[in-house]
PDB file of N, CA, C and O in Angstrom, chain B, residues numbered from 101:
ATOM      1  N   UNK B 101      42.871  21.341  63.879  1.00  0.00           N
ATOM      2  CA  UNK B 101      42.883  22.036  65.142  1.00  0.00           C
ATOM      3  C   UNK B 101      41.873  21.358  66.071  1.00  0.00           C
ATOM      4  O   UNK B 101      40.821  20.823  65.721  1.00  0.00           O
ATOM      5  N   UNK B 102      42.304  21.453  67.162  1.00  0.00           N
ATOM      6  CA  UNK B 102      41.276  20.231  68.392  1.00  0.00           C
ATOM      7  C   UNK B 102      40.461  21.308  68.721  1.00  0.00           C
ATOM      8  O   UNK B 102      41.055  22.376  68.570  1.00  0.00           O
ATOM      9  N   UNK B 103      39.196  21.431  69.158  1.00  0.00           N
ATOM     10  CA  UNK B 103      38.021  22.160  69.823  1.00  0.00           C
ATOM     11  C   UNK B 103      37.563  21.578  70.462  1.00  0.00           C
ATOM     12  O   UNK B 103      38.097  20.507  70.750  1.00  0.00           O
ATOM     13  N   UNK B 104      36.266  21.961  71.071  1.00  0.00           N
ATOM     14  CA  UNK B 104      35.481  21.593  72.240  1.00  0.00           C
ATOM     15  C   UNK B 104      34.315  22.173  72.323  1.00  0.00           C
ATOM     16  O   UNK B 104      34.034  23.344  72.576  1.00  0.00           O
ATOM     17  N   UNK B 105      33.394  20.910  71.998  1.00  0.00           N
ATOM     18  CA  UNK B 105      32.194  21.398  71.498  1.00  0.00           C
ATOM     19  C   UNK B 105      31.359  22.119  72.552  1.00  0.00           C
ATOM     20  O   UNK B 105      31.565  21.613  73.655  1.00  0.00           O
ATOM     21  N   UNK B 106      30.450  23.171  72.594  1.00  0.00           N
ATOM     22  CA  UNK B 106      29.940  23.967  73.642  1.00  0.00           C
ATOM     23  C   UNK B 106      28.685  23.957  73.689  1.00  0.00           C
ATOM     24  O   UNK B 106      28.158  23.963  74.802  1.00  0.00           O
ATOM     25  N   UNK B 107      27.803  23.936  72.408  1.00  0.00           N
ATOM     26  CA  UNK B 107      26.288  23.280  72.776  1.00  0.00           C
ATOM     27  C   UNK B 107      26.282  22.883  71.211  1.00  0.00           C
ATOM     28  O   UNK B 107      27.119  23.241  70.383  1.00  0.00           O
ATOM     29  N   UNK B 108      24.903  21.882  70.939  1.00  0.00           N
ATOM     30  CA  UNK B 108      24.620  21.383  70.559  1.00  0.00           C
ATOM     31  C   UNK B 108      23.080  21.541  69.978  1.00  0.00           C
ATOM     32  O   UNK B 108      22.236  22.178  70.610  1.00  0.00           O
ATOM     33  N   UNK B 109      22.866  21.061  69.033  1.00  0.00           N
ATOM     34  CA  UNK B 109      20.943  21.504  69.099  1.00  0.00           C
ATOM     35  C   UNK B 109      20.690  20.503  67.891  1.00  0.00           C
ATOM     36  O   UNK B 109      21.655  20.326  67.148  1.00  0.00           O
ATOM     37  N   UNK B 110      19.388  19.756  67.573  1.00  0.00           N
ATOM     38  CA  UNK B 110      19.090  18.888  66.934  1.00  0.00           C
ATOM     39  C   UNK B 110      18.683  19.440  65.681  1.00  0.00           C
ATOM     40  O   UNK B 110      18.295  20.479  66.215  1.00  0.00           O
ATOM     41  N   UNK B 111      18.320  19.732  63.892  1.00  0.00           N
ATOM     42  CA  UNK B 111      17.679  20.288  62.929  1.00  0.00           C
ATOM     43  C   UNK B 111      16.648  19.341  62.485  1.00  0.00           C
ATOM     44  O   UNK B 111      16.761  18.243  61.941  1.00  0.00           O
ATOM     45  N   UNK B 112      15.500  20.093  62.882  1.00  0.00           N
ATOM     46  CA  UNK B 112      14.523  19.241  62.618  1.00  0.00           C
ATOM     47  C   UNK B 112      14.622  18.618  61.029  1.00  0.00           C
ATOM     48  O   UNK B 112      15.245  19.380  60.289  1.00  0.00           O
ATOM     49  N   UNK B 113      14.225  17.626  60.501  1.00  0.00           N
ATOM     50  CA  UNK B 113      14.030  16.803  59.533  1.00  0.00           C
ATOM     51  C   UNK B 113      15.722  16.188  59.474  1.00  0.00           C
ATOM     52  O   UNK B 113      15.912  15.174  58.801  1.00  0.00           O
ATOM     53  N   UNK B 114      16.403  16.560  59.887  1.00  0.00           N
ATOM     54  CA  UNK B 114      17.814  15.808  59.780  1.00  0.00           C
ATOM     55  C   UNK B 114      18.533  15.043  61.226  1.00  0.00           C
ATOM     56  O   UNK B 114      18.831  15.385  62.371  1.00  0.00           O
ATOM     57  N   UNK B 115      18.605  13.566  60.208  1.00  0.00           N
ATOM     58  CA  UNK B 115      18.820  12.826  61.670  1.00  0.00           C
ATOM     59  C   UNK B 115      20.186  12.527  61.888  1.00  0.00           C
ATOM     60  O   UNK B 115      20.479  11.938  62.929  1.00  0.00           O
ATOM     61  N   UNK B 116      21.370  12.938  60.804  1.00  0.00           N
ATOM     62  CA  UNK B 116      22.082  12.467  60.445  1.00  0.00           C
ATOM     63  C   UNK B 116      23.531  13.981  61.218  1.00  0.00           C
ATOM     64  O   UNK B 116      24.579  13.669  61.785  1.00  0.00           O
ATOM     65  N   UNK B 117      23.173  15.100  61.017  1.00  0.00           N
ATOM     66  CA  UNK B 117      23.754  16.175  61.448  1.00  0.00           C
ATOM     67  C   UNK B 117      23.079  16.857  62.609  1.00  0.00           C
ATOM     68  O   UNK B 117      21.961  16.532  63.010  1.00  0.00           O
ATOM     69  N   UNK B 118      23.760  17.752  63.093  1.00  0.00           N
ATOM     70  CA  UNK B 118      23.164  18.621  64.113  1.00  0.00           C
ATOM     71  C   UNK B 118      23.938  20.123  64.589  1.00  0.00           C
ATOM     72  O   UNK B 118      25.059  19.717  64.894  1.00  0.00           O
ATOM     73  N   UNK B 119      23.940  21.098  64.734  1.00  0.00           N
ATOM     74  CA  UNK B 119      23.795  22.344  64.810  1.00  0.00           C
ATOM     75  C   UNK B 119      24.468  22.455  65.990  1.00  0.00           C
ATOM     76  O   UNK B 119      23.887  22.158  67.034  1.00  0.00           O
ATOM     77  N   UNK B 120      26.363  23.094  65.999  1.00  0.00           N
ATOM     78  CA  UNK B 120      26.723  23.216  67.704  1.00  0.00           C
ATOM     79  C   UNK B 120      27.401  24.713  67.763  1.00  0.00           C
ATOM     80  O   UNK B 120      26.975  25.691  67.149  1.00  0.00           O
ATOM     81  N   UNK B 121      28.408  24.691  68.526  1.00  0.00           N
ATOM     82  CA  UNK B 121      29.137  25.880  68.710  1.00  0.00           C
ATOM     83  C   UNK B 121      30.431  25.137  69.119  1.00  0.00           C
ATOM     84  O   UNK B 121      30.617  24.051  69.667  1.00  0.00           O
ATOM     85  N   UNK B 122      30.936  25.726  68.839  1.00  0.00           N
ATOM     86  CA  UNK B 122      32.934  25.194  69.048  1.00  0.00           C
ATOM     87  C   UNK B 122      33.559  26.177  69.483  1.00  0.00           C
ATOM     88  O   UNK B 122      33.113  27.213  68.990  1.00  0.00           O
ATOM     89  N   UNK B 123      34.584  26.382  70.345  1.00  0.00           N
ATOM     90  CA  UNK B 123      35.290  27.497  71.261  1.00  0.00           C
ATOM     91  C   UNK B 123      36.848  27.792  70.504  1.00  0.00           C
ATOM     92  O   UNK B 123      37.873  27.142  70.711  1.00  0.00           O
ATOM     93  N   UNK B 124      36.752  28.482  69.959  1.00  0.00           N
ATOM     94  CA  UNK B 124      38.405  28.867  69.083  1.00  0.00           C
ATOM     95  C   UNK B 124      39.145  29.231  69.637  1.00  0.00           C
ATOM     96  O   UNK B 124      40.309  29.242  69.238  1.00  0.00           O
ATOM     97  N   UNK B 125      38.667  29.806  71.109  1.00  0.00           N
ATOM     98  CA  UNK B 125      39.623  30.609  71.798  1.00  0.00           C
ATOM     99  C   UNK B 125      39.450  31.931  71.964  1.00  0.00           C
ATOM    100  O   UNK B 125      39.112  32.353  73.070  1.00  0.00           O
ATOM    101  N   UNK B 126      39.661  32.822  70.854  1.00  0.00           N
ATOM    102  CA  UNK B 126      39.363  33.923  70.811  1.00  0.00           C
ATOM    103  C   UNK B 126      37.792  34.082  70.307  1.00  0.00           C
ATOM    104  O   UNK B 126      37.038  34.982  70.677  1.00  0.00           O
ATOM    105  N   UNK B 127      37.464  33.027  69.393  1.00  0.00           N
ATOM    106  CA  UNK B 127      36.142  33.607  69.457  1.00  0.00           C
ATOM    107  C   UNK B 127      34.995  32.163  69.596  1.00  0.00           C
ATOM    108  O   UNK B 127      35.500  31.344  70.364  1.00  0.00           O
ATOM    109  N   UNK B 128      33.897  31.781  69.161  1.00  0.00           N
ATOM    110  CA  UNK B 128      33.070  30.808  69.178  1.00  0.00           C
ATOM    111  C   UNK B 128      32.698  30.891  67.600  1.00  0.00           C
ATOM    112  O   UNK B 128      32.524  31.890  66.902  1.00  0.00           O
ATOM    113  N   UNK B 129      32.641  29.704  67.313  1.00  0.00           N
ATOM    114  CA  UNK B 129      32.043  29.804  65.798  1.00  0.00           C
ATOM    115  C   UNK B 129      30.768  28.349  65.650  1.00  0.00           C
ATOM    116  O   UNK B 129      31.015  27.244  66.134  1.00  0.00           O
ATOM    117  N   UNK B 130      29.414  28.677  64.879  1.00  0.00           N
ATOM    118  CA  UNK B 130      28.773  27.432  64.872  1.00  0.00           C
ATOM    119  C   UNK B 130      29.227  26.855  63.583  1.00  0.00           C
ATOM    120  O   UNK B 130      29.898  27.327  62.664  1.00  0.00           O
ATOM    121  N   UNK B 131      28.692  25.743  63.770  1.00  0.00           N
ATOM    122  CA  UNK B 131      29.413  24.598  63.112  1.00  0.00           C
ATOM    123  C   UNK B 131      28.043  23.455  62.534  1.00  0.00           C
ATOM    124  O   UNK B 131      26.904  23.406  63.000  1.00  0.00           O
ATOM    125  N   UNK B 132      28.422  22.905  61.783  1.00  0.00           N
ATOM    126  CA  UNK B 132      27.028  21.691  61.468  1.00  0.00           C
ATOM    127  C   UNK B 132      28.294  20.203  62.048  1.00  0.00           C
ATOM    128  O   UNK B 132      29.513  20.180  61.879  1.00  0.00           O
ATOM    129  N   UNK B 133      27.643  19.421  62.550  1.00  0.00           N
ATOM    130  CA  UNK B 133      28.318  18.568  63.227  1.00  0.00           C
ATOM    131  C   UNK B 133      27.775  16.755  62.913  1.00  0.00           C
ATOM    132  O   UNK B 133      26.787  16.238  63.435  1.00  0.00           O
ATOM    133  N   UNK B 134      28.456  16.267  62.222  1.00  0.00           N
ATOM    134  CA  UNK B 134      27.890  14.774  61.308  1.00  0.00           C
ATOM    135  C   UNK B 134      28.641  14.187  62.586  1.00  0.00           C
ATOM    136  O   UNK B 134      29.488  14.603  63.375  1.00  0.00           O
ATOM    137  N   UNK B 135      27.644  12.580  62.329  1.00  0.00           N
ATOM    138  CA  UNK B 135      27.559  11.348  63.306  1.00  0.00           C
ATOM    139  C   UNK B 135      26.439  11.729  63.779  1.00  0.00           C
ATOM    140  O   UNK B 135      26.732  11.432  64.937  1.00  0.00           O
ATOM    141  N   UNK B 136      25.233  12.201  63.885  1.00  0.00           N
ATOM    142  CA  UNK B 136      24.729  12.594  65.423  1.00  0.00           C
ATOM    143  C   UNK B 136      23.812  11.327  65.051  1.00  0.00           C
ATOM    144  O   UNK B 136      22.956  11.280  65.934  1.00  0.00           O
ATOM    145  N   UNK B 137      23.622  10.343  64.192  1.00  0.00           N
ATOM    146  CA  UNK B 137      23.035   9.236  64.626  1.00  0.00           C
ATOM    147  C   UNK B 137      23.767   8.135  65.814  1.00  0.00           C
ATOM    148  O   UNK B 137      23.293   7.442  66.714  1.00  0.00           O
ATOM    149  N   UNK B 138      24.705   8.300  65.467  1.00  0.00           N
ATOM    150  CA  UNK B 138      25.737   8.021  66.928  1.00  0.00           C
ATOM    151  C   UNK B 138      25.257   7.979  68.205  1.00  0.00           C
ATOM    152  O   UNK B 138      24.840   7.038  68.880  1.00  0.00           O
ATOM    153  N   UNK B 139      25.420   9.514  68.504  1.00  0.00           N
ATOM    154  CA  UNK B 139      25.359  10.108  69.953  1.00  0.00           C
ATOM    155  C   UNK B 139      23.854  10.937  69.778  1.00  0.00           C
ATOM    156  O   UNK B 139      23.297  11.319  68.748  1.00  0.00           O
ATOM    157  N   UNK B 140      23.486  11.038  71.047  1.00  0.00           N
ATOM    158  CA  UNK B 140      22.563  12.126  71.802  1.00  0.00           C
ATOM    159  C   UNK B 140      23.311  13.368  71.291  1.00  0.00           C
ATOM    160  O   UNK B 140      24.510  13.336  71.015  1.00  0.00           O
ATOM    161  N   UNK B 141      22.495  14.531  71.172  1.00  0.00           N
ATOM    162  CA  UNK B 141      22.878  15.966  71.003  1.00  0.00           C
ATOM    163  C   UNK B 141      23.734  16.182  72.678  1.00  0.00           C
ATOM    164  O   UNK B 141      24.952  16.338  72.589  1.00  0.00           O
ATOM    165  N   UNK B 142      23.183  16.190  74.002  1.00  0.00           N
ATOM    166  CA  UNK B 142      23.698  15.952  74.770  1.00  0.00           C
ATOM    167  C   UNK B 142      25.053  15.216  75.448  1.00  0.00           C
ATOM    168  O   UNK B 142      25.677  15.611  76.433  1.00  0.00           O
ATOM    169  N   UNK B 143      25.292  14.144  74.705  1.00  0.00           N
ATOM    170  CA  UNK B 143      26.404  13.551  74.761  1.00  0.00           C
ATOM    171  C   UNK B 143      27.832  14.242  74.205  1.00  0.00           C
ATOM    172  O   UNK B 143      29.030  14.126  74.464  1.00  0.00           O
ATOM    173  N   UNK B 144      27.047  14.980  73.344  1.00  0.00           N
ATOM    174  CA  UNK B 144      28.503  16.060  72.493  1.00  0.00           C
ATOM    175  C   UNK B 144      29.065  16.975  73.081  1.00  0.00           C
ATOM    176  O   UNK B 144      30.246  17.281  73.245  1.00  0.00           O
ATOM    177  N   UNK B 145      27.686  17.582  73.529  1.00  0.00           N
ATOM    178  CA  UNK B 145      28.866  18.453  74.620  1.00  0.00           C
ATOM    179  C   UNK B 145      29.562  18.819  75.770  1.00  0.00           C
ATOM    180  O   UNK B 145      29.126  18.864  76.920  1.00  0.00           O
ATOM    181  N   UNK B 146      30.961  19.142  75.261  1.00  0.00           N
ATOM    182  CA  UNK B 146      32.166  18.976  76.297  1.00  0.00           C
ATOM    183  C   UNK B 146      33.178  18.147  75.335  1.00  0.00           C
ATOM    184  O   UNK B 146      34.361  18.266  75.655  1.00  0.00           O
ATOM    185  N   UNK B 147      32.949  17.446  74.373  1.00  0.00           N
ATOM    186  CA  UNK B 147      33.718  16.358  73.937  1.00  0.00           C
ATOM    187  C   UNK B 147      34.818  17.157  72.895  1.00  0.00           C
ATOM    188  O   UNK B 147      34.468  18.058  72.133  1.00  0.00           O
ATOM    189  N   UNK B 148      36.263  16.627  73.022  1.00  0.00           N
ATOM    190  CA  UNK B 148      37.332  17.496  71.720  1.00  0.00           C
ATOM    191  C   UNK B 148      36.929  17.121  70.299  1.00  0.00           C
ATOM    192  O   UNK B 148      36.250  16.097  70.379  1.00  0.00           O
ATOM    193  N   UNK B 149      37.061  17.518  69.014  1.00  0.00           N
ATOM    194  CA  UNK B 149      36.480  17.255  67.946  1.00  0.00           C
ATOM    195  C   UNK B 149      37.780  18.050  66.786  1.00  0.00           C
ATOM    196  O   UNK B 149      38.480  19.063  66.791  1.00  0.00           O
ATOM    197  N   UNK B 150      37.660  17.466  66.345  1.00  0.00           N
ATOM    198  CA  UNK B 150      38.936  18.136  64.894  1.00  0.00           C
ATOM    199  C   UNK B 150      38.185  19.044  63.926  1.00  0.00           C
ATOM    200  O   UNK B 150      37.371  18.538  63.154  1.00  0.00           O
ATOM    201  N   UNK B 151      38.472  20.702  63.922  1.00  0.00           N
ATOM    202  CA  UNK B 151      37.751  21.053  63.273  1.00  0.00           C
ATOM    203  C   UNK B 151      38.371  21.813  62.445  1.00  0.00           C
ATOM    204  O   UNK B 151      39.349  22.295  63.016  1.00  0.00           O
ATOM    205  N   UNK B 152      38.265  22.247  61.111  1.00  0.00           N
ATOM    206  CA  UNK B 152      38.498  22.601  59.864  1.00  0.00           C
ATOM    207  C   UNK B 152      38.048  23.819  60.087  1.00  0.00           C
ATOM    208  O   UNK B 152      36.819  23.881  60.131  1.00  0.00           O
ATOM    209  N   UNK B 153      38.565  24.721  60.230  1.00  0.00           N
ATOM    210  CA  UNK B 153      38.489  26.524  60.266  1.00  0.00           C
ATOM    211  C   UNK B 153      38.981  27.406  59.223  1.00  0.00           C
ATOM    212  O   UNK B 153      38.597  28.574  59.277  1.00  0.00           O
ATOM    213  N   UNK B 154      39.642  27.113  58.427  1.00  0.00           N
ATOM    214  CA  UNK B 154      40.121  27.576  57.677  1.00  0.00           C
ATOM    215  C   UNK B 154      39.547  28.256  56.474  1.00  0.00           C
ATOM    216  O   UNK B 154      40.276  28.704  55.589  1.00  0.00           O
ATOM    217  N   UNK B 155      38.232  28.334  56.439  1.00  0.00           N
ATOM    218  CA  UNK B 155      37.154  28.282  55.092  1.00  0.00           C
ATOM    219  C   UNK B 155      36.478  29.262  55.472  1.00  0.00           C
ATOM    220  O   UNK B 155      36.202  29.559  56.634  1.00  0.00           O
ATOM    221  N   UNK B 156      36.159  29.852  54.425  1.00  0.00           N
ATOM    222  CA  UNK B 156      35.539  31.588  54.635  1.00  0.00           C
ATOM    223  C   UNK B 156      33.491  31.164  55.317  1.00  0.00           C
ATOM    224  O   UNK B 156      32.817  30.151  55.130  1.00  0.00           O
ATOM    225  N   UNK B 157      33.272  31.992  55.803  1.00  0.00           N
ATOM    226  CA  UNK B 157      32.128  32.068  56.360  1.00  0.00           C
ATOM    227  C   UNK B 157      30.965  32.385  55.029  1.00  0.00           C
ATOM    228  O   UNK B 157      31.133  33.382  54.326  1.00  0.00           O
ATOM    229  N   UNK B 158      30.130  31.705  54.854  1.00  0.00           N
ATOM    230  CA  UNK B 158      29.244  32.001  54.201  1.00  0.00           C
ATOM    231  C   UNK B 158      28.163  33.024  54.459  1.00  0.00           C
ATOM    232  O   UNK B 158      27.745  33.382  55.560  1.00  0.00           O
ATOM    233  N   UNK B 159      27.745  33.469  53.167  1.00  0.00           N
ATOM    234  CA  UNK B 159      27.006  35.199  53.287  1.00  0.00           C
ATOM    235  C   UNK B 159      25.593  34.988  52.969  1.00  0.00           C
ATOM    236  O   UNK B 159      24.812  35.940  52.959  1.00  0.00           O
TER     237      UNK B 159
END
């Protein structure tokens, strides 16, 4: 499913992932988001991204 990432935020000691929010439509869900040695945390958002929703929420 295509999304669109909505913010972004850096986790300290990890350089490799980073912490966003994705727009489902009906609702927003956060997400951990790999590449961010890539891009700026900034650069992500707004951008479409393929995301895997299907998996129960952890408790």
């Amino acid at each position: 499913m295509l999304q669109k990432i909505l913010t972004v935020e850096k986790i300290p000691g990890k350089s490799r992932i980073v912490k966003g929010e994705i727009d489902l439509g009906e609702e927003k869900r956060n997400v951990i988001i790999g590449g961010a040695e890539f891009y700026e945390a900034g650069e992500l958002i707004g951008k479409t991204v393929i995301a895997v929703i299907n998996l129960m929420p952890k408790k």
